[in-house]
C-alpha positions as CSV (number, residue, x, y, z in Angstrom):
1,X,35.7,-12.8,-9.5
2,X,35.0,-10.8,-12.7
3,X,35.6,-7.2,-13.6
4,X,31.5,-6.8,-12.6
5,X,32.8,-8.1,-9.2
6,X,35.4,-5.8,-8.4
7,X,34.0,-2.6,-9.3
8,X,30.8,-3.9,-6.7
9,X,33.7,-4.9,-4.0
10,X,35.4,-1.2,-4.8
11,X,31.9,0.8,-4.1
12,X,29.9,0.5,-7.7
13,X,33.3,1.6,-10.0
14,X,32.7,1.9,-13.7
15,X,33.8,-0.9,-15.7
16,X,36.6,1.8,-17.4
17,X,37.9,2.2,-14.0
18,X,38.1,-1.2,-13.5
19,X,40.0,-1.6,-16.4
20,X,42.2,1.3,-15.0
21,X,43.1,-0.7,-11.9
22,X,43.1,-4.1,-13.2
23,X,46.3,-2.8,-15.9
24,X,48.3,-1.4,-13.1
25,X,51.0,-3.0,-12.5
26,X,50.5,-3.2,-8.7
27,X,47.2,-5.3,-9.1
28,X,47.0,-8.8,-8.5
29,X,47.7,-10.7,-11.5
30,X,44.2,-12.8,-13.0
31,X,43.8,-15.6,-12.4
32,X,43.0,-16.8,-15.8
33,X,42.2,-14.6,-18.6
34,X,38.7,-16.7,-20.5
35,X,36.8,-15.2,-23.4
36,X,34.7,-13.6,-21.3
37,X,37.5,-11.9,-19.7
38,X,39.6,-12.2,-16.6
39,X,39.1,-13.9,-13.1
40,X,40.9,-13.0,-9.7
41,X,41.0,-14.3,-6.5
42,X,38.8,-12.6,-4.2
43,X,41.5,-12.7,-1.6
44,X,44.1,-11.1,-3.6
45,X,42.0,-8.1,-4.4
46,X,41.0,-7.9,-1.3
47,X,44.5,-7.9,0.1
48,X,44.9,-4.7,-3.0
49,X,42.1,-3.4,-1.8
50,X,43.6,-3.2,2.3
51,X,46.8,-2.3,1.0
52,X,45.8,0.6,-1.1
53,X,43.1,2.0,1.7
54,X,40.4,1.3,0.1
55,X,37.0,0.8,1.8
56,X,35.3,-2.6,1.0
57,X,31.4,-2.0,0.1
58,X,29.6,-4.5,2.6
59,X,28.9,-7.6,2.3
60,X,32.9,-7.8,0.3
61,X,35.1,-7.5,3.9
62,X,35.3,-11.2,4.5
63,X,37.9,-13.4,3.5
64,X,35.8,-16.2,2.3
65,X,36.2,-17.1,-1.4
């Protein structure tokens, strides 16, 4: 999943604080980094996501993909 993806999974974030999470040094490390920027496992920020109590937005909860 993309940058888009995660701020949609987080609740509608803003791509800036996206890119605020994504730089921490607790987040899940990308995938693979493409031109049109990173990708992460859904699972892994997810897993974040759980770990750092932080409410999925629905539809993002399951661990498929």
């Amino acid at each position: 999943m993309g940058a888009a993806e995660i701020g949609l999974m987080l609740g509608g974030l803003s791509r800036q604080r996206v890119s605020q999470l994504t730089s921490s040094d607790d987040f899940p490390e990308p995938v693979v980094r493409l031109k049109m920027g990173a990708i992460w496992r859904a699972n892994d920020v997810r897993k974040w996501a759980r770990d750092h109590n932080r409410t999925l937005a629905e539809g993002w909860d399951t661990d498929a993909g």
